[in-house]
DOMARTOR-710583 format. One record per residue (C-alpha): residue number from 0; residue in one letter; x, y, z. Coordinates in Angstrom, 3 decimals. Layout:
<fidos>
    n  res        c1        c2        c3
  NUM    A         X         Y         Z
...
</fidos>
This chain:
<fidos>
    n  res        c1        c2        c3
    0    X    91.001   111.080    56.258
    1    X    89.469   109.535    53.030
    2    X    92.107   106.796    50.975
    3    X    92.627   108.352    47.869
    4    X    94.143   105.443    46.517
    5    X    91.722   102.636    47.963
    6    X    90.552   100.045    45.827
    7    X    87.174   101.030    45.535
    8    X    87.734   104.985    44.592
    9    X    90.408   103.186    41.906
   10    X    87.563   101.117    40.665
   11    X    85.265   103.851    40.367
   12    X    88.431   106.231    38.439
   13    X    89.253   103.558    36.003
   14    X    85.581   102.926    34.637
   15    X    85.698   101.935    30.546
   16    X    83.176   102.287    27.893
   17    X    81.861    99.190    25.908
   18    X    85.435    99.678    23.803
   19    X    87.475    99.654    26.855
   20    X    88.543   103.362    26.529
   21    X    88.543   105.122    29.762
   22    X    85.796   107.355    30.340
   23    X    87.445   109.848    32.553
   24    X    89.837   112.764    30.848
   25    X    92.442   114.657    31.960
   26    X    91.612   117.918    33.978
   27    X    92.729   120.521    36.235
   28    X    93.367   117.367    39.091
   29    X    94.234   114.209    36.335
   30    X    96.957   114.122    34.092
   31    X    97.743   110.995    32.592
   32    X   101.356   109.666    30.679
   33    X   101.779   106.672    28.354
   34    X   104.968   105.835    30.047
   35    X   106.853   105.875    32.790
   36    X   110.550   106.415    31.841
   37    X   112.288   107.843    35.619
   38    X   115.952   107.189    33.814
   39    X   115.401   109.978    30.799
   40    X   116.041   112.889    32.598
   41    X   113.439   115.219    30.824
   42    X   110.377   113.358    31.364
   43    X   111.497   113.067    34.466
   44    X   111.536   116.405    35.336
   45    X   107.881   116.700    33.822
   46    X   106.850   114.442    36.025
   47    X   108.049   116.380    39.106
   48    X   106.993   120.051    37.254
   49    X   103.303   118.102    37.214
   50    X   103.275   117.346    40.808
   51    X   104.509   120.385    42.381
   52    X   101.920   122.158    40.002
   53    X    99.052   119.741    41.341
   54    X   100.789   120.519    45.019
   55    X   100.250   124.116    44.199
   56    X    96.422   124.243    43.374
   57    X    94.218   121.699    44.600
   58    X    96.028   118.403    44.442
   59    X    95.871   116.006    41.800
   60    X    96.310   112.322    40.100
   61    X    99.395   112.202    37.741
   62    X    98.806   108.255    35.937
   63    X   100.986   106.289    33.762
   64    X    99.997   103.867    31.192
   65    X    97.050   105.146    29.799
   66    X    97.176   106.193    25.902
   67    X    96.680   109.538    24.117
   68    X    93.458   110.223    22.383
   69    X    91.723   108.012    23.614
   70    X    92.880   106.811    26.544
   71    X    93.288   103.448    26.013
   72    X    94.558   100.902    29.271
   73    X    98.485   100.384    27.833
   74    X   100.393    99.569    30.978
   75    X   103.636   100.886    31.601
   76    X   106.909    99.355    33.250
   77    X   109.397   100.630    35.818
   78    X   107.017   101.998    37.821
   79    X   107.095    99.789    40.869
   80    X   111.227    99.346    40.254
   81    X   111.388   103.112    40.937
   82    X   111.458   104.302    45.019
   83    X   109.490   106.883    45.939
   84    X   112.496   108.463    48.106
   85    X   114.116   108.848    44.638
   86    X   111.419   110.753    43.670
   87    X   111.726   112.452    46.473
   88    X   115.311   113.523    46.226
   89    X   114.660   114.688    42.725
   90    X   111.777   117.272    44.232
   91    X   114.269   118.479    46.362
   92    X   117.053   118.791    43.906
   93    X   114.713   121.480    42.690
   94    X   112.224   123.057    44.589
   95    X   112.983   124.697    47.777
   96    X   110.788   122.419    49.654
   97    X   109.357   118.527    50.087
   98    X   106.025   117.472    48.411
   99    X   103.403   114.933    50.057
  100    X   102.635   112.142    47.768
  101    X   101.124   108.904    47.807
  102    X   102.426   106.407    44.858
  103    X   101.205   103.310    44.136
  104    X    99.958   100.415    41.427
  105    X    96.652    99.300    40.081
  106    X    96.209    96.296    37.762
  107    X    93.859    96.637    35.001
  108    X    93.286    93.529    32.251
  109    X    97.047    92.375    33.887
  110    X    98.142    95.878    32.996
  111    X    99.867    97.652    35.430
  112    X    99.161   101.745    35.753
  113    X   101.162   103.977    38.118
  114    X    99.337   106.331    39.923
  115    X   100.722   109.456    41.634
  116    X    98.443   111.136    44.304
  117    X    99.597   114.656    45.448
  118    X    97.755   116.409    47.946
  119    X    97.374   120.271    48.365
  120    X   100.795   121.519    49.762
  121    X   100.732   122.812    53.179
  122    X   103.940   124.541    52.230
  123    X   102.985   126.314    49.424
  124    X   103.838   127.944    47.189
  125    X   106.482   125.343    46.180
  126    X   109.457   127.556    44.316
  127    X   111.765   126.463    42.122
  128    X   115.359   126.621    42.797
  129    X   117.233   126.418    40.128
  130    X   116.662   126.127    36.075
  131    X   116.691   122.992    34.007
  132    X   116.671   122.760    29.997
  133    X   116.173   120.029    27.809
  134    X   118.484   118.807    25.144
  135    X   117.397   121.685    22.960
  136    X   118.331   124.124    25.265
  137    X   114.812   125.310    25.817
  138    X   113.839   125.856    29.630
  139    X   111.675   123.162    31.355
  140    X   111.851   124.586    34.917
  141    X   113.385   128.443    35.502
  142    X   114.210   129.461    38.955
  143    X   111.826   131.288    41.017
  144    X   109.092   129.227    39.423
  145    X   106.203   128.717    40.761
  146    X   104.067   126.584    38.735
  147    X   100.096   126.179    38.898
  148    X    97.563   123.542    37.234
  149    X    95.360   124.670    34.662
  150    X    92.884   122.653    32.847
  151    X    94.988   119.905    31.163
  152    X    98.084   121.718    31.785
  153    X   101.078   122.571    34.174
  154    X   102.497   125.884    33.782
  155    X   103.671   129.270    35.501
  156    X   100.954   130.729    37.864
  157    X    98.826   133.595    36.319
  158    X    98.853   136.900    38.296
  159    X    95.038   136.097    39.426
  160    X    95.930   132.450    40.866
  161    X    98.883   133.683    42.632
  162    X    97.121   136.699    44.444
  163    X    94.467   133.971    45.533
  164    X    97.612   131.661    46.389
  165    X    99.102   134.253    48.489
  166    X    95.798   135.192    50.215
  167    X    95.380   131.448    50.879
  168    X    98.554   130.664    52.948
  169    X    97.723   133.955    54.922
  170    X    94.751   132.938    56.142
  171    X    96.531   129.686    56.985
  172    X    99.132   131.682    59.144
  173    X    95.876   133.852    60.791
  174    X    93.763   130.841    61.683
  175    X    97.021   128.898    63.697
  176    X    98.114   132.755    65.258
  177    X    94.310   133.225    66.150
  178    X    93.586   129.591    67.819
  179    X    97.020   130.233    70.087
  180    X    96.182   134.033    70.831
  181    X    92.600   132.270    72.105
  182    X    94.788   130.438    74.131
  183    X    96.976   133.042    75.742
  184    X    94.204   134.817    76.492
  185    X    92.590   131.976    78.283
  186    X    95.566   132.026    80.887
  187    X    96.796   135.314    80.837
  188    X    99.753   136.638    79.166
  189    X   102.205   136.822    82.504
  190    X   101.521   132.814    83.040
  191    X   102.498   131.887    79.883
  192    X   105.876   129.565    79.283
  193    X   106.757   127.895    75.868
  194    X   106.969   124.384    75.694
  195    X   109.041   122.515    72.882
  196    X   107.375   119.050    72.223
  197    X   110.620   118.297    69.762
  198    X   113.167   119.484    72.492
  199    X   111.781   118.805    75.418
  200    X   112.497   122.165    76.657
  201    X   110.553   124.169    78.649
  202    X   110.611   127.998    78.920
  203    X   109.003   130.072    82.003
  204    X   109.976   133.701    82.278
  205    X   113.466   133.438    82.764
  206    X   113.816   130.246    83.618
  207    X   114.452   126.820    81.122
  208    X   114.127   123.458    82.305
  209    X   114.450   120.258    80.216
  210    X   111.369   117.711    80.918
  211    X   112.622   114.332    80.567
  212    X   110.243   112.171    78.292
  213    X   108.943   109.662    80.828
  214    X   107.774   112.772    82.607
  215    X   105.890   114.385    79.545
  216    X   104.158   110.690    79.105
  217    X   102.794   110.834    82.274
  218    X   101.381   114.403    82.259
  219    X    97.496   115.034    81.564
  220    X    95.717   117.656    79.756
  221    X    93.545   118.934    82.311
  222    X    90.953   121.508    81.496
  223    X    90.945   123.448    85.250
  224    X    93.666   124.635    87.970
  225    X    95.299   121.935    89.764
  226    X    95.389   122.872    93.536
  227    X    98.613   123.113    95.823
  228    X    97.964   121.778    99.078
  229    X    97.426   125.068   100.258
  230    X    94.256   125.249    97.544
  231    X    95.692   128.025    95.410
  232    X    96.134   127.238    91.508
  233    X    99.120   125.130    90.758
  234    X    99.294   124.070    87.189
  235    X    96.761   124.462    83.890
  236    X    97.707   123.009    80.428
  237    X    95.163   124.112    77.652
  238    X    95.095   122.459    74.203
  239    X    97.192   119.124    73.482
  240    X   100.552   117.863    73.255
  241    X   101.811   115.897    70.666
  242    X   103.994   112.728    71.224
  243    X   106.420   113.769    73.978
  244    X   109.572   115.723    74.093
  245    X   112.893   113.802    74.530
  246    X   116.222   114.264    76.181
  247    X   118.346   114.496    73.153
  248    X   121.479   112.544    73.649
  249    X   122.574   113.042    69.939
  250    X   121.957   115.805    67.306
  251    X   121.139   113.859    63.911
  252    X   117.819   112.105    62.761
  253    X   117.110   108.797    62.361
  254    X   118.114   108.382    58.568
  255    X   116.332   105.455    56.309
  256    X   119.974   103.470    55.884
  257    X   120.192   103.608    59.494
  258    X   116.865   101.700    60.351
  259    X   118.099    99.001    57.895
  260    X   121.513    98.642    58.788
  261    X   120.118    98.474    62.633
  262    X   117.856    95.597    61.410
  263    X   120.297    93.672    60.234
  264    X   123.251    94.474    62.458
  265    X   120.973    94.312    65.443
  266    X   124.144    96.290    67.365
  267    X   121.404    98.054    69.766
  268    X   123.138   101.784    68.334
  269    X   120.095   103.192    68.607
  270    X   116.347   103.957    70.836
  271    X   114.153   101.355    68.995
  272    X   111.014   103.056    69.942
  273    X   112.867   106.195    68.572
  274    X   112.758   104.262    65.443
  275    X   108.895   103.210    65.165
  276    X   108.007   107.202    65.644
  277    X   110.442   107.583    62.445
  278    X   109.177   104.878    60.612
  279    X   105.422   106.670    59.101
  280    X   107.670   109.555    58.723
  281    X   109.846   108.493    55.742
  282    X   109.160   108.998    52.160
  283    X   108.770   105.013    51.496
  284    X   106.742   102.253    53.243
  285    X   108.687    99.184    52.934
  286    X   110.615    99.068    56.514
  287    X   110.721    96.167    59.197
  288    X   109.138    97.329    61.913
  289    X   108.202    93.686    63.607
  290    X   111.873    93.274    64.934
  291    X   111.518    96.812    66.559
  292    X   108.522    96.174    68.092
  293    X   109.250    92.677    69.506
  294    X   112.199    94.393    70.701
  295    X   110.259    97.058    73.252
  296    X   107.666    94.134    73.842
  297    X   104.837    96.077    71.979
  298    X   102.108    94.663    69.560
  299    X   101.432    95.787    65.862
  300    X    97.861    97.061    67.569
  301    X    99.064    99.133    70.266
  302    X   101.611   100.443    68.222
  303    X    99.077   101.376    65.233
  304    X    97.032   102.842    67.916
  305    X    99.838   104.690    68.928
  306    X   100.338   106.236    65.560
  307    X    96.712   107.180    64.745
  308    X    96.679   108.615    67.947
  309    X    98.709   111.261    66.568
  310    X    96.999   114.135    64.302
  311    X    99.696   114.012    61.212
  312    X    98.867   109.916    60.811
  313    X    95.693   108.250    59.694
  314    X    94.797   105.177    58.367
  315    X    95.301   106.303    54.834
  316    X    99.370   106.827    56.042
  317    X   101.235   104.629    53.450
  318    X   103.001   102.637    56.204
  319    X    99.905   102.456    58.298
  320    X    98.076   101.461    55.511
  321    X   100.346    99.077    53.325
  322    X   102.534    97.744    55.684
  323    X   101.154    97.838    59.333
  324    X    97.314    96.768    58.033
  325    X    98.380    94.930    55.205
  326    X   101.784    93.316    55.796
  327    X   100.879    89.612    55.540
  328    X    98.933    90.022    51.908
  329    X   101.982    92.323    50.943
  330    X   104.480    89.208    51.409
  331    X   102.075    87.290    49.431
  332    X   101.353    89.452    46.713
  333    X   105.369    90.284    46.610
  334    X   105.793    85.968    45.965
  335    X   103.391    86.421    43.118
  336    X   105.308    89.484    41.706
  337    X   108.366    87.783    41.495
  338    X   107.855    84.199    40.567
  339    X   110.290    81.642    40.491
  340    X   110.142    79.824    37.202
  341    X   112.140    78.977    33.859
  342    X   110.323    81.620    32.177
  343    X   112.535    84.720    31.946
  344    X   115.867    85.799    33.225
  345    X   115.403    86.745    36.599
  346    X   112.767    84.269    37.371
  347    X   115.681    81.608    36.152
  348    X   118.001    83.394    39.041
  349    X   115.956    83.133    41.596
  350    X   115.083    79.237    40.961
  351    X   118.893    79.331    41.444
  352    X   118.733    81.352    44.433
  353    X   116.597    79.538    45.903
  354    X   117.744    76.092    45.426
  355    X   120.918    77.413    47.106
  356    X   119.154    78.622    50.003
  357    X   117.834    75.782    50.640
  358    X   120.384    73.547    50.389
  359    X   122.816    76.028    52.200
  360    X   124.972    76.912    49.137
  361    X   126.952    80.298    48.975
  362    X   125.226    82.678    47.510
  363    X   127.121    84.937    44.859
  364    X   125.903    87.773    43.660
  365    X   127.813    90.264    40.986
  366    X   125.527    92.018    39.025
  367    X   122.318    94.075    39.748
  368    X   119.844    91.249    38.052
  369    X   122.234    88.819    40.398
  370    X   121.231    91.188    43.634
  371    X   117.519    91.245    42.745
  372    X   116.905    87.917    41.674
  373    X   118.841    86.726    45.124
  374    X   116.233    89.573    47.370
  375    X   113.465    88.571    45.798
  376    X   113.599    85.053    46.372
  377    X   113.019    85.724    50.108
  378    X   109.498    85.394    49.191
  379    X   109.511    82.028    48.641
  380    X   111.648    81.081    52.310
  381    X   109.632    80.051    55.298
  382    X   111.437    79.816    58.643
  383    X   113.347    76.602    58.112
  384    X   116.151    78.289    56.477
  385    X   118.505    79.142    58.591
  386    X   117.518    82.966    59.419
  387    X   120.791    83.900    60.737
  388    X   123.008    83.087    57.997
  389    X   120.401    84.752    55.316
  390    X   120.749    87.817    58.020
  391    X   124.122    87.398    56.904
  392    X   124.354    87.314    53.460
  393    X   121.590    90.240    53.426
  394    X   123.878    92.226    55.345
  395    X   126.949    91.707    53.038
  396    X   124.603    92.711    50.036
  397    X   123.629    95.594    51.907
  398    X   127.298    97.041    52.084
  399    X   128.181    96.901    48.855
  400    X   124.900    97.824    46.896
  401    X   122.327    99.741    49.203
  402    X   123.761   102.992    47.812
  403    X   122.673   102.129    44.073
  404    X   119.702   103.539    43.888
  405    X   118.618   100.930    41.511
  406    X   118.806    98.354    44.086
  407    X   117.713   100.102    47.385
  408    X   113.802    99.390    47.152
  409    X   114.639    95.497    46.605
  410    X   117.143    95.309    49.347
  411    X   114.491    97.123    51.944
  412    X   111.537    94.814    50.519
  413    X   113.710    91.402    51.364
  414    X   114.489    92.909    54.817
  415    X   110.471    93.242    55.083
  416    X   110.487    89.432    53.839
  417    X   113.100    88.126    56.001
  418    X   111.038    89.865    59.306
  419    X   108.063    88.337    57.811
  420    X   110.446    84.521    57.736
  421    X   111.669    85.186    61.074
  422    X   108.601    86.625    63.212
  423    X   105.633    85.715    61.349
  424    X   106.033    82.703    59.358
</fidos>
């Protein structure tokens, strides 16, 4: 699968004429904003009206920061503050169902421009649930939208484009019904069971039997009969199975908080390797996933290999891509973000923060700036501190503040620091 959002496609998107005006326009797959402003609740509802129209039609690149007519490189700010499970959440508040997206930054003349990928939906069409109107009272989404991209525009799908639409995600359904009817053909209605690779359970006729997910590791595809020892067919498995069906022992997923608070708590609540199969899975990259794998003695290349082995990851998987392949020059690229200096307010904090640290001061922290400024510094630790007693502190911080949404991204990224302190530094 091709990185949308590699460097060198970027470089190629972003080329500028001799007056540093962007050469590319906006189009039925690029729509471009001066700002990025998640906290006014209008333009943020654009935003997500833009993406589930790109999800809709052929995919698309939603950008902030570059100016109107013409399309100068202005920057914008917020962007990387803002979590892309809040974005997320705010899809689901209204549309009946989730929408892929990649999000990341790109630097431009020390400029920083948001970019939005959103690939073609494999759910769609993407419906709108409920209505929202701006401050004028005029409608921005209505329910039972389904909106398209056209030209330089998001809107409500034409007549024509839903037709095609419609006629898309039905051939969709024939081509899956069509490979498995191949199948069943293959063996022969009467010898087919049903396996469930999520459950683990396995239905024969009449019969269901729960496979166990040691067993399911250990079984083969095998493209001809096994024999009994009498010589007569015994078993044939055509096609693949994915990952390996588990004995469920409880009835909830793995939730984001969850593989935090387990970092941090280390209280052993819960199947570490359960965690690293949930980990590429959740709408934001920045997760410790070192501890976990030290844990079930497994190395960041077996378990990448692991992942890629699987046909919904690739390498262009956000947490395959940013944090698995690109962990150490994240830490270091994090430090630079978030320097500690006497230039600016939170840079001033975490000069405090981390003179504290260091010396083994208490570390109080009140306000949201206060919170940030203490995460952040985590950059700038090695493994001298003492890890334990930052585990500590992180874990009180986590308590009281990982439910702002304002702070969760910073709180995750200093986990991802303090993994890098403890296992890698």
């Amino acid at each position: 699968m091709k990185d949308l959002l590699s460097t060198e496609i970027l470089t190629e998107f972003f080329q500028l004429n001799d007056n540093n005006i962007l050469q590319r326009r906006e189009s039925s797959s690029v729509e471009f904003k001066t700002e990025f402003d998640w906290k006014n609740k209008e333009k943020r509802i654009k935003y997500i009206k833009s993406m589930v129209a790109f999800a809709n039609s052929k995919g698309g690149y939603l950008i902030f920061g570059i100016g109107k007519n013409p399309h100068t490189i202005e920057g914008c700010e917020g962007f990387e503050g803002v979590d892309s499970a809040e974005i997320t959440n705010e899809i689901a508040n209204y549309f009946h169902c989730e929408v892929v997206f990649q999000k990341s930054s790109y630097i431009i003349g020390g400029k920083v421009i948001g970019i939005i990928y959103i690939p073609v939906s494999e759910d769609a069409p993407v419906i709108c649930r409920k209505i929202c109107q701006d401050s004028k009272g005029k409608a921005i989404l209505l329910e039972s939208g389904i909106y398209f991209r056209y030209s330089a525009k998001s809107d409500l799908i034409r007549a024509g484009d839903l037709v095609n639409l419609i006629s898309r995600v039905k051939e969709k359904i024939n081509q899956k019904w069509m490979a498995s009817l191949s199948q069943i053909s293959n063996l022969g209605i009467q010898n087919i069971g049903i396996l469930d690779t999520e459950s683990g359970l396995l239905k024969v006729k009449d019969s269901t039997f729960l496979l166990d997910s040691k067993l399911l590791q250990g079984m083969k595809v095998v493209n001809k009969y096994s024999e009994k020892d009498d010589g007569s067919p015994g078993l044939r498995i055509i096609g693949e199975i994915e990952g390996a069906a588990k004995v469920i022992n409880r009835n909830k997923t793995i939730e984001e908080y969850e593989v935090i608070q387990e970092f941090l708590e280390r209280t052993t609540n819960f199947d570490y390797q359960s965690i690293l199969e949930r980990l590429p899975n959740l709408s934001s990259f920045s997760y410790p996933f070192i501890y976990y794998l030290n844990s079930v003695d497994k190395s960041i290349e077996t378990y990448k290999k692991e992942l890629l082995s699987r046909p919904k990851f690739s390498l262009a998987t956000p947490f395959i891509q940013k944090r698995i392949n690109n962990y150490i020059n994240w830490f270091g690229d994090k430090r630079k973000l978030y320097p500690i200096s006497n230039n600016g307010s939170l840079a001033k904090l975490r000069t405090k923060y981390f003179h504290k640290i260091m010396n083994g001061e208490n570390c109080l922290c009140s306000t949201n700036d206060e919170v940030k400024a203490f995460c952040q510094t985590f950059f700038h630790l090695d493994n001298s501190v003492d890890v334990t007693h930052l585990r500590g502190l992180l874990l009180e911080i986590y308590k009281k503040h990982y439910n702002d949404s304002a702070l969760t991204p910073t709180i995750r990224e200093s986990c991802c620091a303090l993994e890098q302190i403890e296992f890698i530094n």
